[in-house]
Structures are given as structure tokens and as C-alpha cells.
N, CA, C and O atoms as a CHARMM CRD file, in Angstrom:
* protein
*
  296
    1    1 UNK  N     98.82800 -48.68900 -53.57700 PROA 1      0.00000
    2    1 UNK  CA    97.70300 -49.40100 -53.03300 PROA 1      0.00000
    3    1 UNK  C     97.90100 -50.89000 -53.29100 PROA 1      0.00000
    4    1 UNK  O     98.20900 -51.21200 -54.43900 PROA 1      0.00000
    5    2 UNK  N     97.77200 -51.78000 -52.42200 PROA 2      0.00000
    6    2 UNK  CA    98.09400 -53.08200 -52.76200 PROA 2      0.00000
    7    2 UNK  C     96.77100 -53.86400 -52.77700 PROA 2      0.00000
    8    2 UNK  O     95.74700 -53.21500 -52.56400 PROA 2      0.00000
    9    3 UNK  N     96.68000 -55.09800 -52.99000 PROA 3      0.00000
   10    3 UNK  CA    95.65700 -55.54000 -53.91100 PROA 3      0.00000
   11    3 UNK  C     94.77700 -56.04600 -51.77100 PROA 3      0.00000
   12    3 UNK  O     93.75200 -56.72400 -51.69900 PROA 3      0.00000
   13    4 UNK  N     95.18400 -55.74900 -51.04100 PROA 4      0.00000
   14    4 UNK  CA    94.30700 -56.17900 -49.63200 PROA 4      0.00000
   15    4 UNK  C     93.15100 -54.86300 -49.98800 PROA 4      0.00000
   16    4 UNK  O     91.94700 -55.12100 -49.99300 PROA 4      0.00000
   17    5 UNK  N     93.66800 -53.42100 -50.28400 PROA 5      0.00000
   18    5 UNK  CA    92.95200 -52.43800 -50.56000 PROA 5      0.00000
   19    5 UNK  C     92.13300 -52.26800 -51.55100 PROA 5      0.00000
   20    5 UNK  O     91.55200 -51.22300 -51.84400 PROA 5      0.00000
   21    6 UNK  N     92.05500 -53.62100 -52.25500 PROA 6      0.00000
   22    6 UNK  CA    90.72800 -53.34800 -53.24600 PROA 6      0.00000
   23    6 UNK  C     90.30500 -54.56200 -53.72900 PROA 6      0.00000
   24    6 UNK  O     90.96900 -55.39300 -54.34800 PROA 6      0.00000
   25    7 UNK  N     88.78100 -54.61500 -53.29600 PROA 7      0.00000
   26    7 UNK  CA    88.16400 -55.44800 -53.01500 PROA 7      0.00000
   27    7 UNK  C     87.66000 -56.73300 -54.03500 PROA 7      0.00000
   28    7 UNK  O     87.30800 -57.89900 -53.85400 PROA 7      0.00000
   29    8 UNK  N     87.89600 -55.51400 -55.62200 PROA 8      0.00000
   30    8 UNK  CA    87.80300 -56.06800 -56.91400 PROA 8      0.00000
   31    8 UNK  C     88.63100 -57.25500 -57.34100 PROA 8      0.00000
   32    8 UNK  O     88.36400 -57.95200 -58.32000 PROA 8      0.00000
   33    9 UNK  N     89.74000 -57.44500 -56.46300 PROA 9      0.00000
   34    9 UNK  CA    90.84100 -58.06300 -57.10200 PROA 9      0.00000
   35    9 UNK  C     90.67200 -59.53200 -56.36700 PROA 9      0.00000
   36    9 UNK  O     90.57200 -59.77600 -55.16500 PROA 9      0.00000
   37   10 UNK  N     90.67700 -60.58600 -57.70000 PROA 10     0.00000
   38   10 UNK  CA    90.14000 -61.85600 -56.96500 PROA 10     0.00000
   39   10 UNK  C     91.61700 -62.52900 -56.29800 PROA 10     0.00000
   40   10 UNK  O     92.75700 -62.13000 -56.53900 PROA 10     0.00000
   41   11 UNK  N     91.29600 -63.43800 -55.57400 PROA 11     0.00000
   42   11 UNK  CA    91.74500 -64.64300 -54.92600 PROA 11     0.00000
   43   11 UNK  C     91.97000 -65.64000 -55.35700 PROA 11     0.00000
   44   11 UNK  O     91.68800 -65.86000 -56.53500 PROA 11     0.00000
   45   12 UNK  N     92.54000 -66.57700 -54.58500 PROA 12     0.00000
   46   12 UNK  CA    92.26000 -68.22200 -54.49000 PROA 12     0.00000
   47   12 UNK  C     92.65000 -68.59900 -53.14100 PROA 12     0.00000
   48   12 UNK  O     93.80900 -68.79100 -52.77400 PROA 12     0.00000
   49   13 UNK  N     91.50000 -68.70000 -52.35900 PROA 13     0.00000
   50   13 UNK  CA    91.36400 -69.36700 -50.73300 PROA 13     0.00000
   51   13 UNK  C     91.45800 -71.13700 -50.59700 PROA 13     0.00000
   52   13 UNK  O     90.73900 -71.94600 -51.18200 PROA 13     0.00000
   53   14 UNK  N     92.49200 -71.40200 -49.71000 PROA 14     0.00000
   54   14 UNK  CA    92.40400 -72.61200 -49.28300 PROA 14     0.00000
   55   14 UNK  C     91.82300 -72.79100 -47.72200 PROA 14     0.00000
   56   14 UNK  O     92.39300 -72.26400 -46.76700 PROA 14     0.00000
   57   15 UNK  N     90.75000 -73.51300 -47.60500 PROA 15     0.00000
   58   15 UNK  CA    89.91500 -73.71500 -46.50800 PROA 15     0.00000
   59   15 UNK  C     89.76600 -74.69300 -45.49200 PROA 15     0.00000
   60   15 UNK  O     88.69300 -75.25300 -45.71600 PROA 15     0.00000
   61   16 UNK  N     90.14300 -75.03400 -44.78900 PROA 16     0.00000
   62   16 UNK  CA    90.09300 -76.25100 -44.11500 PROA 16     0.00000
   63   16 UNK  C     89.11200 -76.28900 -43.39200 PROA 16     0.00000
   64   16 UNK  O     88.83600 -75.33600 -42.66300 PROA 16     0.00000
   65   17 UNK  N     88.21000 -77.64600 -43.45100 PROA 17     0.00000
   66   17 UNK  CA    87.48100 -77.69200 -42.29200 PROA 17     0.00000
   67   17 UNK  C     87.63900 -78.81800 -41.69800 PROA 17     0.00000
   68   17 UNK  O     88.36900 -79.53000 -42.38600 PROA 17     0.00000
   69   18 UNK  N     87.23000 -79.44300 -40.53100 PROA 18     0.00000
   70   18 UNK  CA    87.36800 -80.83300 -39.58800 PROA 18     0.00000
   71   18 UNK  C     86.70000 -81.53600 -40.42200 PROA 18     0.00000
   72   18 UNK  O     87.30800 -82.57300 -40.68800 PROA 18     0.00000
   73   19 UNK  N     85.16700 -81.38100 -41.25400 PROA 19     0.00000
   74   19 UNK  CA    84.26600 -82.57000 -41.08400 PROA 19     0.00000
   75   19 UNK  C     84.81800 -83.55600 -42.99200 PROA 19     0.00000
   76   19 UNK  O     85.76500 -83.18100 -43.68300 PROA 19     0.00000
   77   20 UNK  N     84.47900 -83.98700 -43.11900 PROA 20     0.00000
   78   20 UNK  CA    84.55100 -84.66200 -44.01200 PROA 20     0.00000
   79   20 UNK  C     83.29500 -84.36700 -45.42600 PROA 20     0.00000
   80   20 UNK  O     82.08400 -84.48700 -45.24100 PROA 20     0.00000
   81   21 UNK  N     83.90700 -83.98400 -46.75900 PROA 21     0.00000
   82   21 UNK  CA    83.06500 -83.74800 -47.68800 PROA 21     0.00000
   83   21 UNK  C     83.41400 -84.43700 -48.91900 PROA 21     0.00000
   84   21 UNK  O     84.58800 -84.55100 -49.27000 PROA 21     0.00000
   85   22 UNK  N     82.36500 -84.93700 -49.63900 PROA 22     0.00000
   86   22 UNK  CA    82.77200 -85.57500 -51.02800 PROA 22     0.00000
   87   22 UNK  C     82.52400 -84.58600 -52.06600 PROA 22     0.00000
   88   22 UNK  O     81.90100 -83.55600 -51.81000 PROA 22     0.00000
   89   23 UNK  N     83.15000 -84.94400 -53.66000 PROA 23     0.00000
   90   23 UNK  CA    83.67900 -84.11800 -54.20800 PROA 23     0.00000
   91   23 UNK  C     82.00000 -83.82500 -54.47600 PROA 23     0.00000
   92   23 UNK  O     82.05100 -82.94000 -55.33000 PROA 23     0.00000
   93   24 UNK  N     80.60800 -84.07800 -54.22100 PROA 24     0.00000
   94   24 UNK  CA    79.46100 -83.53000 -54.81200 PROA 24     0.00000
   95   24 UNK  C     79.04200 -82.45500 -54.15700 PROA 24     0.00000
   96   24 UNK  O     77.85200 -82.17300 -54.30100 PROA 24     0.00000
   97   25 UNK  N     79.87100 -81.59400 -53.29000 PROA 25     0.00000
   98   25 UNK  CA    79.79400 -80.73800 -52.52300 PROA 25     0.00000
   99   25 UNK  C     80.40100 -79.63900 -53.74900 PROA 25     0.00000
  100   25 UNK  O     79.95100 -78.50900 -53.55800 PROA 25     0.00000
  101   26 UNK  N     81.12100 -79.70800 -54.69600 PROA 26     0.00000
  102   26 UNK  CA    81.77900 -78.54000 -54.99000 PROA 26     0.00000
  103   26 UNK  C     80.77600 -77.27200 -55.64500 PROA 26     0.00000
  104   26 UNK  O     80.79100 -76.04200 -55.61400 PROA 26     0.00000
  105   27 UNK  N     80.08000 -78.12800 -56.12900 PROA 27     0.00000
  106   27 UNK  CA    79.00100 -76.87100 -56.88700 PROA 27     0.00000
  107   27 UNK  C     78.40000 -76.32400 -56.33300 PROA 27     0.00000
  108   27 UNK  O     77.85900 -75.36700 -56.88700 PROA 27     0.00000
  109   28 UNK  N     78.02900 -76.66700 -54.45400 PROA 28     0.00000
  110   28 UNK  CA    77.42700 -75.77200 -53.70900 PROA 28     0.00000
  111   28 UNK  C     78.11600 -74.68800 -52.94400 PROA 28     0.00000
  112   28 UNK  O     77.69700 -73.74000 -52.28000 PROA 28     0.00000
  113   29 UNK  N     79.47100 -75.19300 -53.29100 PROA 29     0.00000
  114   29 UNK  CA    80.39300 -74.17900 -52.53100 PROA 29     0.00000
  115   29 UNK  C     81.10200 -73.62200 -53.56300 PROA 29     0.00000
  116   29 UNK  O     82.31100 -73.82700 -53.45500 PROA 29     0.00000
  117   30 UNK  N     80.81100 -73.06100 -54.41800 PROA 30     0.00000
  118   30 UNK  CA    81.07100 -72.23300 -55.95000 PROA 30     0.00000
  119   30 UNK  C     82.27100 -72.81500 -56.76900 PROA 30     0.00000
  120   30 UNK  O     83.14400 -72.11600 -57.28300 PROA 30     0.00000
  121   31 UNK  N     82.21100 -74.12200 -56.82500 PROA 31     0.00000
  122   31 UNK  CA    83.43900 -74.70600 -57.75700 PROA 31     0.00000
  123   31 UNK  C     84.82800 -74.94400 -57.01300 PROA 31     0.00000
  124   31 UNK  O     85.97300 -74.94700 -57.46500 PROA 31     0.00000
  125   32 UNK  N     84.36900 -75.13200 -55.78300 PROA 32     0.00000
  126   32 UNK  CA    85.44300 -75.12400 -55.14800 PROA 32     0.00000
  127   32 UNK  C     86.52200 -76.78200 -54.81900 PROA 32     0.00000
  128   32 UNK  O     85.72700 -77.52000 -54.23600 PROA 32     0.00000
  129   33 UNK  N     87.79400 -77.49300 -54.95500 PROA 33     0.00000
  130   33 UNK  CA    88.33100 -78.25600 -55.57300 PROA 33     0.00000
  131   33 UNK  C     88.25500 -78.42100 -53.70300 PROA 33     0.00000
  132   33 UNK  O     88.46200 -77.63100 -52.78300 PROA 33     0.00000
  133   34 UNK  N     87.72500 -80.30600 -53.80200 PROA 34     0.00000
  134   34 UNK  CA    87.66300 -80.69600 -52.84800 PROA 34     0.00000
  135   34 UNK  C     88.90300 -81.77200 -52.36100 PROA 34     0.00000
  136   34 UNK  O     89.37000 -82.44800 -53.27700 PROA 34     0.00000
  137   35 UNK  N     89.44500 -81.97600 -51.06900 PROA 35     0.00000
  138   35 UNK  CA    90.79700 -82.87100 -51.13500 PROA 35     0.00000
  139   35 UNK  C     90.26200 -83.38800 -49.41600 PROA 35     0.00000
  140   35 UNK  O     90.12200 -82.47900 -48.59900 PROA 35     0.00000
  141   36 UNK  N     90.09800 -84.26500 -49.14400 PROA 36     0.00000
  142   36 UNK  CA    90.06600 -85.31300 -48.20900 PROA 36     0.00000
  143   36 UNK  C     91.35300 -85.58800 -47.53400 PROA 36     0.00000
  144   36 UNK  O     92.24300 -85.83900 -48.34600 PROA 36     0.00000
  145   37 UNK  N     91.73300 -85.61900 -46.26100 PROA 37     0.00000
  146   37 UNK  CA    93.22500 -86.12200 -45.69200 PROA 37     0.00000
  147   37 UNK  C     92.04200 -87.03500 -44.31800 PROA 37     0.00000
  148   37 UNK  O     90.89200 -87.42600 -44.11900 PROA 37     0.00000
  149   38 UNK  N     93.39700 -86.93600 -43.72100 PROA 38     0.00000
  150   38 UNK  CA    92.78800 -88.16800 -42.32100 PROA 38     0.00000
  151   38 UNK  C     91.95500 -87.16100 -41.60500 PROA 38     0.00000
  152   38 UNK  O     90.94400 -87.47800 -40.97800 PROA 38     0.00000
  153   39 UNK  N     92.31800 -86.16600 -41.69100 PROA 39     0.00000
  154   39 UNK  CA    91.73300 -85.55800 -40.05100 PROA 39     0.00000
  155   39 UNK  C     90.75800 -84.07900 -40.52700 PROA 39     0.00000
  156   39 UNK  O     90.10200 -83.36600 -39.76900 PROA 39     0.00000
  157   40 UNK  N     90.92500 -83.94500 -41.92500 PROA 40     0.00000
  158   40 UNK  CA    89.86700 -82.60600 -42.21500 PROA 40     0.00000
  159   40 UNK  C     90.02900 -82.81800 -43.35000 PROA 40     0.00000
  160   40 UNK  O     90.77700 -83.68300 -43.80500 PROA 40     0.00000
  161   41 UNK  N     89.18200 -81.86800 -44.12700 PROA 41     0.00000
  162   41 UNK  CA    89.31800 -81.52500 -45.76500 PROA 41     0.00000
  163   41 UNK  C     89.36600 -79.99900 -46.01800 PROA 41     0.00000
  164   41 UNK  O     88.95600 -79.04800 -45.35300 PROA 41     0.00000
  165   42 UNK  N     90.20900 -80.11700 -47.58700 PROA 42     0.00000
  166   42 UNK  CA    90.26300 -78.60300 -47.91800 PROA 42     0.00000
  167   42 UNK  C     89.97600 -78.20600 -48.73900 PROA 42     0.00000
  168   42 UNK  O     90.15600 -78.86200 -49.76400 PROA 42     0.00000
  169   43 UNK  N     89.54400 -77.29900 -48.80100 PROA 43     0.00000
  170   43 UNK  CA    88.38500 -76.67700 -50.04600 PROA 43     0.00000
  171   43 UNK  C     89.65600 -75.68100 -50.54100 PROA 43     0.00000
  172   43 UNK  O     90.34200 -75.10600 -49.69600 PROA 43     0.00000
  173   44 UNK  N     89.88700 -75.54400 -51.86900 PROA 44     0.00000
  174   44 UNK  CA    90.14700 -74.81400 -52.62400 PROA 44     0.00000
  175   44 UNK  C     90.03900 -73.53400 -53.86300 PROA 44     0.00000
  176   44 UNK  O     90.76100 -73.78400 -54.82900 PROA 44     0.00000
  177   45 UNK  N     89.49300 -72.62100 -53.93800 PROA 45     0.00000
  178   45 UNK  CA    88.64100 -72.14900 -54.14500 PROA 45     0.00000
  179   45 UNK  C     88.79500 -71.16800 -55.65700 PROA 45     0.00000
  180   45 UNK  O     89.16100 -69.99800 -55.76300 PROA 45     0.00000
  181   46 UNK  N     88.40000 -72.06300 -56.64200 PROA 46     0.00000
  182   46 UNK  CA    88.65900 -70.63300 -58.05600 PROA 46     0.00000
  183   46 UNK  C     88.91000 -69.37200 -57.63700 PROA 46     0.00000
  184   46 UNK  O     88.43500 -69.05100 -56.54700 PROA 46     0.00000
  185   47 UNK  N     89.54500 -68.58100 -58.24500 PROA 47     0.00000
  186   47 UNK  CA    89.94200 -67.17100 -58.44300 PROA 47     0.00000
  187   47 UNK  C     88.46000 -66.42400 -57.99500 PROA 47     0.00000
  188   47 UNK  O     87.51900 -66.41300 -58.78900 PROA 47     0.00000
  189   48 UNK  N     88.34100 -65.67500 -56.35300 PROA 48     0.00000
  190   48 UNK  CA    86.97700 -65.18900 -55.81000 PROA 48     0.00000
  191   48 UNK  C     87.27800 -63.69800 -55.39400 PROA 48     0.00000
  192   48 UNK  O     88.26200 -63.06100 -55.01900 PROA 48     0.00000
  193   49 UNK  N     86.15300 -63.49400 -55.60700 PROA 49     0.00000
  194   49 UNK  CA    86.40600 -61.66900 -54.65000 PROA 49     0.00000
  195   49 UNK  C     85.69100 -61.54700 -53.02300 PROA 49     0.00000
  196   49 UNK  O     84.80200 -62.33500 -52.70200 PROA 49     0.00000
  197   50 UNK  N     86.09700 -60.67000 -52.23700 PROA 50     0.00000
  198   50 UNK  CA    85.71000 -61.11500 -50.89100 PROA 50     0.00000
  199   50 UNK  C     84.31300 -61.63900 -50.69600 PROA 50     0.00000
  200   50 UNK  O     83.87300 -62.36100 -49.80200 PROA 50     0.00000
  201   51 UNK  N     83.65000 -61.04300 -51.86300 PROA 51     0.00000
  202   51 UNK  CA    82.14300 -61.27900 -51.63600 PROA 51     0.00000
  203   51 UNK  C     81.78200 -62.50600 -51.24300 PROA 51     0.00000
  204   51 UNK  O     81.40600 -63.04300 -50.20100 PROA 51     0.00000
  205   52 UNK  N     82.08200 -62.93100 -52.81100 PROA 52     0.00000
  206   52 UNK  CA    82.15300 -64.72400 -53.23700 PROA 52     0.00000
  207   52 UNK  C     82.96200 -65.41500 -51.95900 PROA 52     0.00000
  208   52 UNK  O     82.70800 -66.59200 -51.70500 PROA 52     0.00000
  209   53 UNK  N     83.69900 -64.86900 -51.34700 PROA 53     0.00000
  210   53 UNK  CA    84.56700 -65.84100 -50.19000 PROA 53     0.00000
  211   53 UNK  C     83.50500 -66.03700 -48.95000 PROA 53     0.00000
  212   53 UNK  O     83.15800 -67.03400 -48.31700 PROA 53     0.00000
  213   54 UNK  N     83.13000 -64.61100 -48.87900 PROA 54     0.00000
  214   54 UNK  CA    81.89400 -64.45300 -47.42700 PROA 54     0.00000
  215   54 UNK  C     80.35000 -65.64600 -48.02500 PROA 54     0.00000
  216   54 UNK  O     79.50200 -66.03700 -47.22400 PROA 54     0.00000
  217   55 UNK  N     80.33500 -65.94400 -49.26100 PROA 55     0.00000
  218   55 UNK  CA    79.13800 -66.63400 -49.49600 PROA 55     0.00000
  219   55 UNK  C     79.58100 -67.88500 -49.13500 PROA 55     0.00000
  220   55 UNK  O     78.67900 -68.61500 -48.72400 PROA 55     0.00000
  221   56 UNK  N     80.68700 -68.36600 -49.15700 PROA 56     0.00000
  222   56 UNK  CA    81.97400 -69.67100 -49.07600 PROA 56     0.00000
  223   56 UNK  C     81.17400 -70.24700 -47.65600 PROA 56     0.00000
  224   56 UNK  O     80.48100 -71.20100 -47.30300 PROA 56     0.00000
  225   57 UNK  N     81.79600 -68.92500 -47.07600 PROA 57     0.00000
  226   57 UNK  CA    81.84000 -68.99500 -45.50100 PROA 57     0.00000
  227   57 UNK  C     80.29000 -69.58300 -44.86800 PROA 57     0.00000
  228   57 UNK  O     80.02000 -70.53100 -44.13100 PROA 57     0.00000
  229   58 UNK  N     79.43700 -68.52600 -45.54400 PROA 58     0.00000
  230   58 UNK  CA    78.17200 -68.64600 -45.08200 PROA 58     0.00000
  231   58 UNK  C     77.75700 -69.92000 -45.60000 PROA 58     0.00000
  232   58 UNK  O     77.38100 -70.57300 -44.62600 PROA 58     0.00000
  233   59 UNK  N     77.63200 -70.63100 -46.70300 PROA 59     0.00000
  234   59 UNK  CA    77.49900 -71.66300 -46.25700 PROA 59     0.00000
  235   59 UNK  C     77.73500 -72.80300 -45.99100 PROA 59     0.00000
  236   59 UNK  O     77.07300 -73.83200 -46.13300 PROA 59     0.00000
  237   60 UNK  N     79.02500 -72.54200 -45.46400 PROA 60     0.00000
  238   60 UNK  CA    79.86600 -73.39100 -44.18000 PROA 60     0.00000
  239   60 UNK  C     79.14500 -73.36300 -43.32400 PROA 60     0.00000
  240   60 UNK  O     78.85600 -74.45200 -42.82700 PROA 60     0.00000
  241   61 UNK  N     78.67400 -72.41900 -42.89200 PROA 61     0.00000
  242   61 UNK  CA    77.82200 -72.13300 -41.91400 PROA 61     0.00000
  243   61 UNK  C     76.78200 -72.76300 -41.63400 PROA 61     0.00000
  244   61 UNK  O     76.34400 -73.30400 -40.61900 PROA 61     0.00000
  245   62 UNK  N     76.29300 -72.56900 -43.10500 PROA 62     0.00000
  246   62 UNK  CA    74.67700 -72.82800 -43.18900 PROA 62     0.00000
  247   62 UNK  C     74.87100 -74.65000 -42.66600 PROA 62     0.00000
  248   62 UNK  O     74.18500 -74.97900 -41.69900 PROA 62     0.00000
  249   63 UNK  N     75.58100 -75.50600 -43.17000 PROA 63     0.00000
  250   63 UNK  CA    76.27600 -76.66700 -43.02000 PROA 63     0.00000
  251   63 UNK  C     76.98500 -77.07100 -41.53200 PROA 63     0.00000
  252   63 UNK  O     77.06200 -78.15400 -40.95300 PROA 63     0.00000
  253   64 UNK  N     77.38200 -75.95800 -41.23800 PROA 64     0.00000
  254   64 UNK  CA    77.56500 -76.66400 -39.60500 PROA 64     0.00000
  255   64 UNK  C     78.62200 -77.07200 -39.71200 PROA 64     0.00000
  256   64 UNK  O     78.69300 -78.09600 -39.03100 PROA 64     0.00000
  257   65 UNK  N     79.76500 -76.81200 -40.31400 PROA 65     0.00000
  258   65 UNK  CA    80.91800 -77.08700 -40.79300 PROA 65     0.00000
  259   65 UNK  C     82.08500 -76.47900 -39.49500 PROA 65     0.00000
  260   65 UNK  O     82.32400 -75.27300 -39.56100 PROA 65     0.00000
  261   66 UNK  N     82.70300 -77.18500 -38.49100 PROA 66     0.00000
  262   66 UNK  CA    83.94300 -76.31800 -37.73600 PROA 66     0.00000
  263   66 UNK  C     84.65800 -76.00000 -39.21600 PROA 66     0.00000
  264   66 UNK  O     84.88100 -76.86200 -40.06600 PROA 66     0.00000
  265   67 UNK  N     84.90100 -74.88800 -39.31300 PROA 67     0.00000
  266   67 UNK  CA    86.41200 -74.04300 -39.85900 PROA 67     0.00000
  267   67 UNK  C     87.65200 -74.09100 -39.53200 PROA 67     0.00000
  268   67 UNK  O     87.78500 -73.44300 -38.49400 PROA 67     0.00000
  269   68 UNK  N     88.56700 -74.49500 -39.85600 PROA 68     0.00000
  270   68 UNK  CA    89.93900 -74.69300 -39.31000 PROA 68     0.00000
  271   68 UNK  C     90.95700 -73.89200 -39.73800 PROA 68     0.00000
  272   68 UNK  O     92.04900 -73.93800 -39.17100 PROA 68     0.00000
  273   69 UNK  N     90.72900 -73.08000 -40.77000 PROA 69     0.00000
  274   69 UNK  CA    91.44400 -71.99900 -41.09500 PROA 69     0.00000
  275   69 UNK  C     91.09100 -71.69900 -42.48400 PROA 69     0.00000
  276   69 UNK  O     90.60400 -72.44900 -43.32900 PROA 69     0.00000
  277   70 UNK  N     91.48200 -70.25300 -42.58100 PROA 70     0.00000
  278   70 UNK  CA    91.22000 -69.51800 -44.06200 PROA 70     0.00000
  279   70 UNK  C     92.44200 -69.41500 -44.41200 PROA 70     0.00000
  280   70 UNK  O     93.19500 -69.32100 -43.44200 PROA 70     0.00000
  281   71 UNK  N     93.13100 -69.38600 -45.78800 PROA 71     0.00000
  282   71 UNK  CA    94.29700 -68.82900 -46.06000 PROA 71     0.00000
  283   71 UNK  C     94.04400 -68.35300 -47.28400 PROA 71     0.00000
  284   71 UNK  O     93.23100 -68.94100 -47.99800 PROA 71     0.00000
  285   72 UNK  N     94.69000 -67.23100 -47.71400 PROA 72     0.00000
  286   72 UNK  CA    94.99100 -66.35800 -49.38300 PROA 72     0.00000
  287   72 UNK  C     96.17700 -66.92900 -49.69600 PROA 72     0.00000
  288   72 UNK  O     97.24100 -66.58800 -49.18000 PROA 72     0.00000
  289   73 UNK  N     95.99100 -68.24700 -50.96400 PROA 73     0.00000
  290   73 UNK  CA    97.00900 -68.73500 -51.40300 PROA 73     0.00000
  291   73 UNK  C     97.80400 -67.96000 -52.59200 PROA 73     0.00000
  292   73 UNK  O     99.02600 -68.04900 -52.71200 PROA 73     0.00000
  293   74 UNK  N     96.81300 -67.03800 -53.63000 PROA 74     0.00000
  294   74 UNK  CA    96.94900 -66.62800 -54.86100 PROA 74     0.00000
  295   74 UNK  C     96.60300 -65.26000 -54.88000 PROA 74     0.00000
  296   74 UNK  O     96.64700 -64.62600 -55.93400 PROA 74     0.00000
């Protein structure tokens, strides 16, 4: 069984989105390590389980945030 098959086993997601965020954003998006470039920013995300990733998401959402990609770095 590899670790996609169980749900317990945490992560670390790197997130990109288009809009631009400063680092006082991290505590609303669960500690997540903020990095600024020219054209989007990427959220980096402590060791999460899918749950914690879908709360990520949602409020991206809630924020109005375009998404530019999810990736499982860890």
C-alpha cells in the first residue's frame, strides 16, 4: 500500500497562486511559508493530511485566489 492509499500520512504541498500575498497571510492558511516572485506566489505548506490541504484550498477560495497549481513536494 503506498502512502497515496492512506490518508493519515502527511505531506508538504507547494501552491501557486497568480495574486500576490504578504507573509501576514501565513497563519490563515495554516503556517504555510509564503515566497513572492514577479508573476505569482507560493505557498508552502508544513507537513498536512488531505484534510488540512482541502481547508488550504477552501480558503483560497474563500479569498478569491486563481490557483495555479498544486504539487506533493514531500
Amino acid at each position: 500500500m503506498g502512502n497515496r492509499d492512506r490518508p493519515d500520512v502527511v505531506s508538504v504541498y507547494r501552491i501557486a497562486v497568480q495574486e500576490k500575498l504578504d507573509d501576514e497571510w501565513s497563519d490563515w492558511l495554516d503556517g504555510a511559508t509564503i515566497k513572492n516572485s514577479s508573476d505569482r506566489t507560493t505557498l508552502t505548506s508544513p507537513a498536512i493530511d488531505q484534510s488540512a490541504l482541502r481547508g488550504i484550498l477552501n480558503r483560497m477560495w474563500d479569498l478569491n485566489l486563481m490557483v495555479l497549481s498544486v504539487d506533493r513536494i514531500k
